[in-house]
C-alpha positions as semicolon CSV with decimal commas, in nm:
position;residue;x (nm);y (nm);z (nm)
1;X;-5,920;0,813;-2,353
2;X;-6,149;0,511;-2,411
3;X;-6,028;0,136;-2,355
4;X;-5,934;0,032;-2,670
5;X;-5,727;0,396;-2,739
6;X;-5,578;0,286;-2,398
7;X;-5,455;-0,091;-2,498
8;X;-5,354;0,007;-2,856
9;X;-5,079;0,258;-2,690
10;X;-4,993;0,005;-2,386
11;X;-4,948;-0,277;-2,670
12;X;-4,694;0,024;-2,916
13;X;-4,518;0,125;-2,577
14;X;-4,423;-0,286;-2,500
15;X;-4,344;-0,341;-2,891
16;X;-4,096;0,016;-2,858
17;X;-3,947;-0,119;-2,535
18;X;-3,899;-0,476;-2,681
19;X;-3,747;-0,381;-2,975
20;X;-3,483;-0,153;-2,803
21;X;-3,418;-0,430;-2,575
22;X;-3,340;-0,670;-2,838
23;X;-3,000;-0,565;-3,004
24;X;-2,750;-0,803;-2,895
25;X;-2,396;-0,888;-3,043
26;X;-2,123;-1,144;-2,903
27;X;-1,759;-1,175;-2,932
28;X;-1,503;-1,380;-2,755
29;X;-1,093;-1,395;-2,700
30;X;-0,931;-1,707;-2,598
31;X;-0,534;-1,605;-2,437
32;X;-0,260;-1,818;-2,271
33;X;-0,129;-1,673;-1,954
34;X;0,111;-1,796;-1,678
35;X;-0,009;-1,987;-1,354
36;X;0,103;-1,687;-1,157
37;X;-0,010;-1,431;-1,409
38;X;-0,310;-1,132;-1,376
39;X;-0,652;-1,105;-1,497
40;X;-0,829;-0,705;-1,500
41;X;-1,134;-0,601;-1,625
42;X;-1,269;-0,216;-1,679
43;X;-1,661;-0,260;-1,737
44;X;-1,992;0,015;-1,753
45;X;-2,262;-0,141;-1,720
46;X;-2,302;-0,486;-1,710
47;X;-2,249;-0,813;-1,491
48;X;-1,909;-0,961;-1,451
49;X;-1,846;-1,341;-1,376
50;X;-1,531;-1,468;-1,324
51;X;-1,451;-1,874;-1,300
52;X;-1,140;-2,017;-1,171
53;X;-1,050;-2,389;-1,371
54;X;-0,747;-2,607;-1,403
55;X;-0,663;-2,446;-1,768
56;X;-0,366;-2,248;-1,867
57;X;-0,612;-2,005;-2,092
58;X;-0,787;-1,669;-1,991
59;X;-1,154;-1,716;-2,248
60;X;-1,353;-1,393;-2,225
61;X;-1,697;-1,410;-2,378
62;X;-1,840;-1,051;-2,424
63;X;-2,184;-0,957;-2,456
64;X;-2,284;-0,668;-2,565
65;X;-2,649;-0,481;-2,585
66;X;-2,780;-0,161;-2,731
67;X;-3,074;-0,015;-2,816
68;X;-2,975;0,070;-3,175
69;X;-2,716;0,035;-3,421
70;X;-2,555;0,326;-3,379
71;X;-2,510;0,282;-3,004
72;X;-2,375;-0,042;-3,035
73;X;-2,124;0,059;-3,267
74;X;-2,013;0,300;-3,028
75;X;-1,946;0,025;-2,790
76;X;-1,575;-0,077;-2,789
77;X;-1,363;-0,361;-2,603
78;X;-0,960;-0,286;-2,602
79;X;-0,763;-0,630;-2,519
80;X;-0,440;-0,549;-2,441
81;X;-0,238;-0,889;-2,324
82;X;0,139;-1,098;-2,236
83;X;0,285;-1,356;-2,128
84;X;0,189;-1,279;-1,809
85;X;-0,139;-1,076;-1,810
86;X;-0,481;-1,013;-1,981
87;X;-0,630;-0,643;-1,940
88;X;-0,990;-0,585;-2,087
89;X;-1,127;-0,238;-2,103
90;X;-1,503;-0,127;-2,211
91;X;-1,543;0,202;-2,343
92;X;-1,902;0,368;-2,388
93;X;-1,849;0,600;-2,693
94;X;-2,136;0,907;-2,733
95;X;-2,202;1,171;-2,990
96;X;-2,371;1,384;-2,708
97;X;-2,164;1,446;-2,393
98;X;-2,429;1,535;-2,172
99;X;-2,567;1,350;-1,903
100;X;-2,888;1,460;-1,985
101;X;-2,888;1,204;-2,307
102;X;-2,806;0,923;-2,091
103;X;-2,998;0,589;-2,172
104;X;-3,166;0,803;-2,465
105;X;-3,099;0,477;-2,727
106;X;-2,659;0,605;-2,672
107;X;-2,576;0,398;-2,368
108;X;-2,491;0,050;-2,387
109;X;-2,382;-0,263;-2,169
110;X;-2,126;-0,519;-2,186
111;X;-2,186;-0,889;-2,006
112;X;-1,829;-1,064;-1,955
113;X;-1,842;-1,394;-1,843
114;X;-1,474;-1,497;-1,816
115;X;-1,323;-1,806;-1,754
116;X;-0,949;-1,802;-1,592
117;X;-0,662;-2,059;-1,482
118;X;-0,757;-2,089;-1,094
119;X;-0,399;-1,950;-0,984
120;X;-0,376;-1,694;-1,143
121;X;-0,472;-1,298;-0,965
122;X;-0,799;-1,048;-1,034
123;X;-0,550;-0,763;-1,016
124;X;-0,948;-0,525;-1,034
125;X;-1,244;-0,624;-1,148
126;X;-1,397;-0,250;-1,209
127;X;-1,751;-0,181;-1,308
128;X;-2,024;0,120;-1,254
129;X;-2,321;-0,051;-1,321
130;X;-2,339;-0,399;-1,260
131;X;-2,296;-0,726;-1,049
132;X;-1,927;-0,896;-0,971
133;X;-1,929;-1,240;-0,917
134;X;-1,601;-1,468;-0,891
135;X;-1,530;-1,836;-0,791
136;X;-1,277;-2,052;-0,813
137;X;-0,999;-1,863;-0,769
138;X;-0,728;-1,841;-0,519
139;X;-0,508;-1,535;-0,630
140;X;-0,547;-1,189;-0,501
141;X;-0,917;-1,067;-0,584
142;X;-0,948;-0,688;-0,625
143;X;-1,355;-0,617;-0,721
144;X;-1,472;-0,249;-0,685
145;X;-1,831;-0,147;-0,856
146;X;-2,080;0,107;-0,762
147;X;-2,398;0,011;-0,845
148;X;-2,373;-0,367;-0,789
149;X;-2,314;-0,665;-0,537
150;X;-1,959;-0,827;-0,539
151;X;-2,016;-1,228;-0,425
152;X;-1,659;-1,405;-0,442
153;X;-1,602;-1,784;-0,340
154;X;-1,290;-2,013;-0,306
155;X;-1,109;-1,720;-0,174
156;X;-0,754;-1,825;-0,012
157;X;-0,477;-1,462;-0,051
158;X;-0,574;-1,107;-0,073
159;X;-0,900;-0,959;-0,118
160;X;-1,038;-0,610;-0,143
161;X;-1,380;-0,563;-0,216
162;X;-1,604;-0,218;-0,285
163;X;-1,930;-0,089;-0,327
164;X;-2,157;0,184;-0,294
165;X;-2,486;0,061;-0,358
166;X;-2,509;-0,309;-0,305
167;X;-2,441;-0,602;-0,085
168;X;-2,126;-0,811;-0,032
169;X;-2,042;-1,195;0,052
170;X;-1,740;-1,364;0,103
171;X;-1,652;-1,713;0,154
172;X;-1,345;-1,834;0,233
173;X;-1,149;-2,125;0,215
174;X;-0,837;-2,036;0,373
175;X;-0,858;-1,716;0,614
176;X;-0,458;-1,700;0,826
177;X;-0,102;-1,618;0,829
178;X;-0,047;-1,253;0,621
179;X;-0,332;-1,257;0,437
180;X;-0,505;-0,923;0,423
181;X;-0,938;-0,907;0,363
182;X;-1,074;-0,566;0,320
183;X;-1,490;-0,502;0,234
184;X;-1,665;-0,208;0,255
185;X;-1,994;-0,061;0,152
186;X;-2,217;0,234;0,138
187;X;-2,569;0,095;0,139
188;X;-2,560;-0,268;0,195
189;X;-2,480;-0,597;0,359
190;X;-2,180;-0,789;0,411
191;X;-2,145;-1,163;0,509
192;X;-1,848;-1,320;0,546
193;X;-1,840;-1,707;0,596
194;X;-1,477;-1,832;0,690
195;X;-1,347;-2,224;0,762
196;X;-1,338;-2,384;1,090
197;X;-0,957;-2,319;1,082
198;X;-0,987;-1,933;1,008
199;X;-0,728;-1,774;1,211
200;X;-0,774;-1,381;1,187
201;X;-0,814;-1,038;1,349
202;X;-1,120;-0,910;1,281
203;X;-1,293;-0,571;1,264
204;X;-1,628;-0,448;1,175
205;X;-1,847;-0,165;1,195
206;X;-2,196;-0,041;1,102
207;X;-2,335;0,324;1,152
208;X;-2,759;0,224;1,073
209;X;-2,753;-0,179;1,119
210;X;-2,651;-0,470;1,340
211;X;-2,332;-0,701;1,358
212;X;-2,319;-1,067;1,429
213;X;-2,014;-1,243;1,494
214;X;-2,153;-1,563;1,736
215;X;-2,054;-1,825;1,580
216;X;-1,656;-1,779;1,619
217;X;-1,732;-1,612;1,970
218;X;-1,692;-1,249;1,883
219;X;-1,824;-0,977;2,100
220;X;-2,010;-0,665;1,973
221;X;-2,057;-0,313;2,115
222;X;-2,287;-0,024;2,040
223;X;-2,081;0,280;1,909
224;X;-1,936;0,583;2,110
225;X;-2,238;0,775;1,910
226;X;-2,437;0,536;1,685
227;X;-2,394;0,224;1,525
228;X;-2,196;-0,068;1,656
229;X;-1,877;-0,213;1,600
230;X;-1,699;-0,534;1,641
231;X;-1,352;-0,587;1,753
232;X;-1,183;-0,959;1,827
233;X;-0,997;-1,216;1,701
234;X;-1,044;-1,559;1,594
235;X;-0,789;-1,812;1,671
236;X;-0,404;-1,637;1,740
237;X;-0,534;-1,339;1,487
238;X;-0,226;-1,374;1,200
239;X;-0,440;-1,267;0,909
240;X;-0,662;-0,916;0,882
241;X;-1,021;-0,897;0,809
242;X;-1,181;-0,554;0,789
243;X;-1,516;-0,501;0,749
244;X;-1,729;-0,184;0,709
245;X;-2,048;-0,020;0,605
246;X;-2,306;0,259;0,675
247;X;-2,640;0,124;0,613
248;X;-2,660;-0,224;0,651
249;X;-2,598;-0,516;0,843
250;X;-2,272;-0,737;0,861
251;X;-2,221;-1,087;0,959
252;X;-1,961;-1,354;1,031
253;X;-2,031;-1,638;0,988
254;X;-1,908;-1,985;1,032
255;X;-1,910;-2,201;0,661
């Protein structure tokens, strides 16, 4: 193949691939919900973002991309919502149900960037293929994806974070009394940054990667077989924090 042959198919393959790329639609739901109420999300593919604010609304912006018209109409968002809750749910509809004719111009992704009264619960954040990201909020914060990091800030009750393949970081601003912190991940990092007033139990451990808990004192030890582990407590230990992954690293941290 001579030069030119060579750059007139490089410049038809980057016009295909830009022209699949480009199919974008938005819509967006605007919902009242009580101060104490819930907030879930079901996702695909696709980021989440979640922002806690002082409003009494739960405003969902939805962004949706496909690589044709046909596989964007097969994209569908259920709302389903009360007084008290908001549940989204994105559902990936295909005329071929083999996994084979994945990504073949079927597939498509949903982007929610969602904005939420600050007091009000993540009762799951759920995705397959995609980034979690929350701040802001001070409810219970349930994120699970498994291709994806979770990062969640401005977190003062519950959380329970998971992951196969990605990292994880936590900050806190209130870490004590019953609260309960669960992470865990496959193939990844976590870092955890609590206050100066954290009072908590803490456990960690690693099978292929190091732990670091210095800055709040916290001694680690190599494992019975491999890996290390961490086991300690910071302050009189009234909350939980549990920590664990098999390849990667995990740190504590002192925000």
């Amino acid at each position: 193949m001579n030069k030119q042959a060579l750059i007139t198919l490089l410049g038809l393959s980057l016009v295909s691939a830009s022209a699949v790329a480009e199919l974008t639609e938005e819509v967006s739901y605007s919902f009242p919900i009580d101060d104490d109420g819930y907030f879930s999300l079901d996702n695909v593919n696709g980021d989440v973002t979640v922002v806690g604010g002082s409003g009494d609304t739960v405003e969902v912006l939805a962004i949706k991309k496909a690589g044709s018209q046909k596989a964007m109409d097969r994209i569908e968002i259920l709302v389903d919502h009360g007084d008290d809750f908001v549940r989204v749910e994105t559902k990936l509809h295909s005329n071929n149900k083999s996994w084979f004719n994945w990504g073949n111009g079927n597939s498509g992704s949903v982007e929610y960037r969602v904005e939420v009264p600050g007091t009000i619960s993540l009762d799951g954040l759920d995705s397959v293929n995609g980034d979690i990201e929350v701040e802001g909020v001070s409810g219970v914060v349930k994120a699970d994806t498994v291709n994806g990091d979770i990062e969640v800030s401005g977190i003062a009750s519950d959380v329970n974070f998971d992951t196969v393949n990605g990292a994880i970081e936590a900050r806190f601003d209130r870490l004590e009394g019953s609260q309960k912190a669960r992470m865990e991940t496959v193939n990844g990092t976590i870092e955890v940054y609590l206050p100066d007033d954290a009072d908590t139990s803490v456990t960690a451990d690693t099978v292929n990667g190091s732990i670091r808990g210095g800055d709040f004192g916290l001694e680690v030890e190599k494992g019975r077989f491999v890996g290390q582990d961490m086991r300690g407590s910071i302050g009189s230990g009234s909350a939980r924090l549990s920590m664990d992954t098999v390849n990667g690293a995990i740190r504590v941290k002192r925000d």
